[in-house]
LOMIGU-112587 format. One line per 5 residues: number of its first residue (from 1); for each residue x, y, z of C-alpha. Coordinates in steps of 0.5 Angstrom, whole numbers, plus 2048, in hexadecimal, padded with zeros to 3 digits. Example, Ala and Ser with C-alpha at 12.3 -4.5 7.8 and 13.67 -1.06 7.14 Angstrom:
REM LOMIGU-112587
1 = 819,7F7,810  81B,7FE,80E
***
This chain:
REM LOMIGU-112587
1 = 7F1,7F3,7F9  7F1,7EC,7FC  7F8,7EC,7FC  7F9,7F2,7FF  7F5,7F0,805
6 = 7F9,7E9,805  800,7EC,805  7FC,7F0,80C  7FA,7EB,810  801,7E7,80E
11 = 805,7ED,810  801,7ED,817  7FC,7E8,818  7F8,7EB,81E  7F7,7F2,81A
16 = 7F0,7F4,818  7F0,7F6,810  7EB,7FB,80E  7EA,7FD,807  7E7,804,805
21 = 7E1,805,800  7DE,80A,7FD  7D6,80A,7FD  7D4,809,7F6  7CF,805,7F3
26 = 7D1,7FE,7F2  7D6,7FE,7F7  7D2,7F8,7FA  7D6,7F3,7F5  7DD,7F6,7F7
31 = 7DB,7F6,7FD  7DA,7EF,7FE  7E0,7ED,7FA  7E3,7F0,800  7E0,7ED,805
36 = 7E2,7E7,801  7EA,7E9,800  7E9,7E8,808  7EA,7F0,80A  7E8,7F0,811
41 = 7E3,7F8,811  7E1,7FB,80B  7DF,803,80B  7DB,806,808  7DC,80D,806
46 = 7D7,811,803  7D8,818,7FF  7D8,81D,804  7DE,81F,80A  7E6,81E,807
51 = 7EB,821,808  7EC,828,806  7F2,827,802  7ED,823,7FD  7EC,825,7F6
56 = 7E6,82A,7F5  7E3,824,7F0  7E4,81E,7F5  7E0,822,7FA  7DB,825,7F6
61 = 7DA,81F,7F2  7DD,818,7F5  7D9,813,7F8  7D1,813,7FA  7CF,814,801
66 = 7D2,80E,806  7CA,80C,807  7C9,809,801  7D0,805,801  7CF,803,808
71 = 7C7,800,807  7CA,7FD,7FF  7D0,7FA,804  7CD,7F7,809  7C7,7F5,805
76 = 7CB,7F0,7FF  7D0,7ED,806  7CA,7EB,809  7C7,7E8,802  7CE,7E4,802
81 = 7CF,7E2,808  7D5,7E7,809  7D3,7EB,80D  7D6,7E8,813  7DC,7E7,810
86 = 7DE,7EF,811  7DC,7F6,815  7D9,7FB,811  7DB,802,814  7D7,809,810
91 = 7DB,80E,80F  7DA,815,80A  7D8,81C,80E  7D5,818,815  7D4,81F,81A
96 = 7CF,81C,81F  7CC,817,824  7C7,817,81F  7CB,814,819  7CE,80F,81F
101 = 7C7,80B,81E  7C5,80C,818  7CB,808,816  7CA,803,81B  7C3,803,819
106 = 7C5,802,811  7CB,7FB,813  7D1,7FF,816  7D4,7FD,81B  7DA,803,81C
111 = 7DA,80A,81A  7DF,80F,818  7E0,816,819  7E5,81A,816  7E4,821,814
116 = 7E0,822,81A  7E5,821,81E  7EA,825,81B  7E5,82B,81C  7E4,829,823
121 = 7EB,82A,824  7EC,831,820  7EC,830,818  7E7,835,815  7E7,831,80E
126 = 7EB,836,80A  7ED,831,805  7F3,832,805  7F7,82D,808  7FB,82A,803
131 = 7FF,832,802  801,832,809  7FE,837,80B  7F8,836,80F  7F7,83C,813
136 = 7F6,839,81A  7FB,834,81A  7F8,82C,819  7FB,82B,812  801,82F,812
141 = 809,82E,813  80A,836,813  80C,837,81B  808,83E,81B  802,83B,819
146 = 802,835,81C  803,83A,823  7FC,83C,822  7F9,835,823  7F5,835,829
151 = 7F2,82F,829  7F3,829,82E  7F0,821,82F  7EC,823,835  7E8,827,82F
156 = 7E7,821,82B  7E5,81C,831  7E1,822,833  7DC,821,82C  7DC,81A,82C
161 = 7DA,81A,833  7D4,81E,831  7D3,81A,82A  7D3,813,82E  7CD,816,834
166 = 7C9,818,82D  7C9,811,82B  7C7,80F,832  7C2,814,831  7BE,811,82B
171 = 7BF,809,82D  7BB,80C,833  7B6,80E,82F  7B7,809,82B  7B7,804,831
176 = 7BD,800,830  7C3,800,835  7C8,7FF,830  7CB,800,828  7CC,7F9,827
181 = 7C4,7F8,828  7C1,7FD,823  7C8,7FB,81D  7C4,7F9,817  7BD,7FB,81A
186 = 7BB,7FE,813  7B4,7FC,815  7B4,802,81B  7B5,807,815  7B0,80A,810
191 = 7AF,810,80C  7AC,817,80F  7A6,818,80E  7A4,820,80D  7A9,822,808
196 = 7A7,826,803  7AD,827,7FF  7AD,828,7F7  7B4,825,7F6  7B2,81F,7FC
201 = 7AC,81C,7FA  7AD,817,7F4  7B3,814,7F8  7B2,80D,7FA  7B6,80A,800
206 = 7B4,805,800  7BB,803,7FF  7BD,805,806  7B7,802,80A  7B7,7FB,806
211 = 7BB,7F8,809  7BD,7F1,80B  7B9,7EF,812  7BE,7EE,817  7BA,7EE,81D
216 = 7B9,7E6,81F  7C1,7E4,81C  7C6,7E9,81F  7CD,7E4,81D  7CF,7E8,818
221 = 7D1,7EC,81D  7D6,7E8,820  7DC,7E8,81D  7E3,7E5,81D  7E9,7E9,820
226 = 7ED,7E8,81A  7EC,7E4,813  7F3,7DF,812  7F7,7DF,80C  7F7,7D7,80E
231 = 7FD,7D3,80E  802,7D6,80A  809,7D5,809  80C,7DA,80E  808,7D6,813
236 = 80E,7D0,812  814,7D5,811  812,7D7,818  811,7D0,81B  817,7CF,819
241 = 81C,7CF,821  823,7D1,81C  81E,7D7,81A  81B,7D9,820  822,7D8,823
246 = 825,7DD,81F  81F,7E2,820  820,7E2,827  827,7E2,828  829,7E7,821
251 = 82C,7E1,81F  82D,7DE,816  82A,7D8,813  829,7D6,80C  823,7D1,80A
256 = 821,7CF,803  81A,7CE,801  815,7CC,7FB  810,7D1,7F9  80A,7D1,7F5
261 = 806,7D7,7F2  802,7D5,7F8  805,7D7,7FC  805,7E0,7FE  807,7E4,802
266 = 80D,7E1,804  813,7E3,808  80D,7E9,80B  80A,7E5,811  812,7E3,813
271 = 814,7EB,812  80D,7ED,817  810,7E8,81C  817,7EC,81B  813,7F3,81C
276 = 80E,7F1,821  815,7F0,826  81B,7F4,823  817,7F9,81F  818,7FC,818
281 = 821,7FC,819  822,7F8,81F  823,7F1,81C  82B,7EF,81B  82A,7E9,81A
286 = 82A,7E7,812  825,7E1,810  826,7DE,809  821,7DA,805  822,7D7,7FF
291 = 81C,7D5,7FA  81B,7D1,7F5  815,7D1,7F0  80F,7D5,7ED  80E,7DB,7F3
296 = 807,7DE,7F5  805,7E6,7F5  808,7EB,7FA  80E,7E6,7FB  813,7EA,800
301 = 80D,7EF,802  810,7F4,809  816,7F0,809  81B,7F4,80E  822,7F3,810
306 = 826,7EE,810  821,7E9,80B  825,7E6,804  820,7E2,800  823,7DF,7FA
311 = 81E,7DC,7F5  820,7D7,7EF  81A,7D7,7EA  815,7DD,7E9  810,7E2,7ED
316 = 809,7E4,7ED  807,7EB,7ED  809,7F0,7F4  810,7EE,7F5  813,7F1,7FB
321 = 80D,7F5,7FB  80F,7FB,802  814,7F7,804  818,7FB,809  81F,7F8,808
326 = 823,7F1,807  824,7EF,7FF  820,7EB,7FA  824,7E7,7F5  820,7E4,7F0
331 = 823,7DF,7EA  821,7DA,7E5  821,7D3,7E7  828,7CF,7E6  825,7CB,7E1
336 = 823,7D1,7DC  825,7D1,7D6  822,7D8,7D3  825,7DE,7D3  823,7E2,7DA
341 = 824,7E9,7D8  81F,7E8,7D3  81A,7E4,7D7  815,7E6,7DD  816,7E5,7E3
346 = 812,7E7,7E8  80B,7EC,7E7  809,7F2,7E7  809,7F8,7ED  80F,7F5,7EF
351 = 811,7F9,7F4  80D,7FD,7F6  80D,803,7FB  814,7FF,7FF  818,804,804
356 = 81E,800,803  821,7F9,801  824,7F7,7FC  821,7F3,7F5  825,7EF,7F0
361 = 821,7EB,7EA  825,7E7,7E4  81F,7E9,7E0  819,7EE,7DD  814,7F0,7E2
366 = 80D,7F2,7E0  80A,7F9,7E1  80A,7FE,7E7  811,7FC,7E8  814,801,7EF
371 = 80E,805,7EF  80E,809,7F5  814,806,7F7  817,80B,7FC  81E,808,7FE
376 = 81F,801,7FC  824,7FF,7F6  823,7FA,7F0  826,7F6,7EA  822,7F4,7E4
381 = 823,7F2,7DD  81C,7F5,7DA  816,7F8,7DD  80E,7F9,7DA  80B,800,7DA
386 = 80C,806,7E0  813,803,7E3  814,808,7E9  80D,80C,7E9  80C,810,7EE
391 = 813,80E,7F2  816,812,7F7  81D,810,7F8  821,80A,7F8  825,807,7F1
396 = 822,803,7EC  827,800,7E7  824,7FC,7E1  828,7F8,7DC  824,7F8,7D6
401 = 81E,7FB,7D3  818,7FE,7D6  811,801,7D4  80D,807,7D3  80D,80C,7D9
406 = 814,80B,7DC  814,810,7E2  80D,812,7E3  80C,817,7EA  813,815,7EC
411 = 815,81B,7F1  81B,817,7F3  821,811,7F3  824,810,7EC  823,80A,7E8
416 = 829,808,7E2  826,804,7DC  82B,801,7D6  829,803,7D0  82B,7FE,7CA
421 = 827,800,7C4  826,807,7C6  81F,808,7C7  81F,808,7CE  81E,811,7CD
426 = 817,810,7CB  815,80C,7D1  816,811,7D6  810,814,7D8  813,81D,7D9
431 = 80F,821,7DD  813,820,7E3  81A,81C,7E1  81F,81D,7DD  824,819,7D9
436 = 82B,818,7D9  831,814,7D8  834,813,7DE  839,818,7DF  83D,817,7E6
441 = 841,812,7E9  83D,811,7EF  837,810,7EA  83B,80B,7E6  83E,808,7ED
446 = 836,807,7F0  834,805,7E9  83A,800,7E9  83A,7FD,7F0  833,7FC,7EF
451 = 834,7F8,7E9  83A,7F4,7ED  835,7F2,7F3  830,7EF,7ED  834,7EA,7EA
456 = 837,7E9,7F0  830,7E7,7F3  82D,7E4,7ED  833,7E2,7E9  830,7E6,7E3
461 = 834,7E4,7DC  831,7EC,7DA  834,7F0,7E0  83B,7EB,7DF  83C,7EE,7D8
466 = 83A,7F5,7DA  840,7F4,7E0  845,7F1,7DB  844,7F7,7D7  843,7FD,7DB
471 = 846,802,7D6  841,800,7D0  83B,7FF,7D4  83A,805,7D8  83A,80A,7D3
476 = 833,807,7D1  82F,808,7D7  82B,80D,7D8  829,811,7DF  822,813,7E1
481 = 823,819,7E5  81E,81C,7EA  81E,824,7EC  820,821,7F3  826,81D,7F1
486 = 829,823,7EC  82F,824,7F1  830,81E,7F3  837,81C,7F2  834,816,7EE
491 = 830,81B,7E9  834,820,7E9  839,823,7E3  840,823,7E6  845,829,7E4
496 = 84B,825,7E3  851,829,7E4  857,82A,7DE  85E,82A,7E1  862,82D,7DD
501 = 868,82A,7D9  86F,82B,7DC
***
């Protein structure tokens, strides 16, 4: 979590990071772990409202109500001098003007509606959502379905007018002129009096009036506009004028740099500043950089079109994690004298749900290895458990050997893995792939193009040997194949025709 909030602000320093939680007890702890990883809003979300495509247990038994996670929150941030450091926003089935206040009465700060809203523009809650069948047209592709939504904007606007003149109301009889007066107020609240119901009067709620007095010290409603990453490497690349230059002017440069497992994210401020002014495929300059040492977490993170980051030594967990396109070459340090093709080289989760680009390591990988990947194409010599869960599209080729549950989930793209002891059958997770030699010209071209770039990239002794003899290595790879991908000219048997003899 903590990197993922770094990898966030590194990608757009200005941009707020909020982080969901469900209410349960204990979520206090996880909360402050939060707070401390520096996310800038936490929502707390209670068991009640979801969206109607939830399963039946996640609605009926998920979470507890979001006044026990709000109270539990703001209570152990304010007890460690957190409080400060985040917004707190309660969210979970919230209808009224009435929820409004008594959030802001137990330390919450913003308020979310979800379900409501869609209610207030025409959803009739028919829990349907994920068939594409929604009978008045919200959560459909089907046209004639979707001819019958009626709903407009003015609807919703409409209901939060009448929501904000209900808080308005109860500040009045309150006496207070604004929320920001009463957040955190827990000594305005008290349990009703009068009720008389059996299954209510052992309940103690003690746990939603006691809490922290904040009516002298009001700074833990200060807040920053958005917590830093810090100085960080890419905070030299885009210091530097050839750099800024060649950004601006879609020009090349080449530049070579020591690292350090410190040293995160990197390459992913450099493609936010690329977005913030060309957008996801507008760039056509190309930016190389070359790295030498022992790479931190998430290295290549977002990188887009145009980036080439060349690393001599290893990497950390998270290599190229989103990236967008641009290529990734990983080797090992020139001075090494092991045998990289039986050797770690960068973590786990490497690649994880990229939409493009392309990745190259001389070496193993760690687990989750291209799990959602939708588009990006790789090279590897190893990987750990669950390589290309869940993937979506995209080419994975792997030089080695793999854990248990290769193809877990994946739903499109194809992956070719070398089979040398004959094992790698039982790896393969069959729900939804199918295994097969590879069977086409075009899958053997694919596979061998991309062998090709690897050593090409990384200089890999292992991808060398397998090019200087095709003939003999490639009846040992093996194809996984998706329902998708089962016509593609890559996984599809081709009919060869016999000519006949004159």
């Amino acid at each position: 979590m903590a990197q993922l909030i770094f990898d966030l602000h590194q990608i757009n320093p200005t941009a707020k990071v909020s982080v969901k939680l469900v209410a349960e007890i204990g979520i206090g702890t996880v909360a402050a772990g939060v707070a401390k990883a520096n996310a800038d809003i936490i929502q707390i979300s209670g068991h009640d409202g979801g969206t109607g495509a939830s399963p039946l247990s996640s609605i009926k038994h998920a979470g507890v109500p979001w006044e026990l996670g709000v109270t539990e929150v703001h209570r152990v941030l304010m007890e460690n001098h957190l409080r400060s450091r985040v917004l707190l926003r309660a969210d979970g089935g919230m209808k009224t003007g009435w929820d409004v206040v008594m959030a802001a009465l137990m330390g919450a700060e913003e308020y979310g509606f979800g379900s409501v809203s869609m209610i207030a523009e025409g959803c009739i809650m028919a829990r349907i959502c994920h068939t594409n069948n929604c009978p008045v047209g919200v959560a459909t592709q089907q046209e004639k379905l979707r001819q019958r939504f009626t709903g407009t904007p003015a609807h919703v606007v409409n209901f939060f007018y009448f929501v904000a003149e209900e808080v308005r109301s109860l500040l009045a009889r309150l006496g207070y002129r604004s929320l920001p007066e009463i957040m955190g107020r827990a000594d305005l609240l008290k349990v009703r009096e009068g009720v008389t119901l059996t299954k209510t009067q052992a309940l103690n709620l003690d746990c939603l009036t006691q809490l922290p007095d904040t009516r002298t010290d009001r700074s833990w409603l200060e807040h920053e506009a958005a917590h830093s990453n810090g100085v960080v490497l890419d905070d030299e690349l885009l210091s530097d004028p050839e750099i800024l230059a060649a950004i601006q002017n879609q020009g090349e440069v080449s530049k070579t740099y020591a690292v350090v497992n410190t040293d995160r994210s990197v390459g992913t401020r450099v493609s936010g500043a690329i977005a913030k002014q060309y957008g996801d495929k507008g760039f056509e300059g190309n930016l190389t950089f070359n790295f030498k040492g022992s790479m931190g977490q998430s290295f290549g993170a977002f990188i887009l079109a145009g980036m080439t980051l060349n690393l001599e030594g290893e990497a950390n967990d998270y290599v190229g994690k989103g990236m967008c396109d641009g290529i990734i070459a990983i080797k090992p340090l020139a001075e090494a004298t092991y045998d990289p093709s039986v050797n770690v080289i960068a973590g786990n989760t490497c690649l994880y749900g990229a939409t493009g680009g392309s990745l190259f390591a001389n070496g193993q990988v760690g687990e989750r290895f291209a799990v959602r990947n939708s588009k990006a194409q790789a090279v590897i010599e190893g990987a750990g458990d669950h390589c290309c869960e869940y993937m979506t599209g995209g080419a994975i080729v792997v030089l080695g050997k793999v854990g248990r549950n290769v193809g877990a989930g994946m739903t499109g793209g194809l992956a070719y893995f070398l089979d040398e002891d004959g094992g790698f059958p039982t790896q393969v997770n069959p729900e939804i792939v199918k295994v097969q030699r590879v069977v086409s010209e075009a899958g053997a071209q694919q596979l061998k193009t991309l062998v090709q770039a690897h050593a090409d990239h990384t200089g890999s002794p292992k991808a060398q040997l397998i090019l200087a003899n095709w003939g003999e290595y490639l009846p040992r790879f093996w194809q996984v194949v998706p329902p998708s991908e089962a016509d593609s000219p890559e996984a599809k048997l081709e009919e060869r025709v016999l000519t006949p003899v004159q």
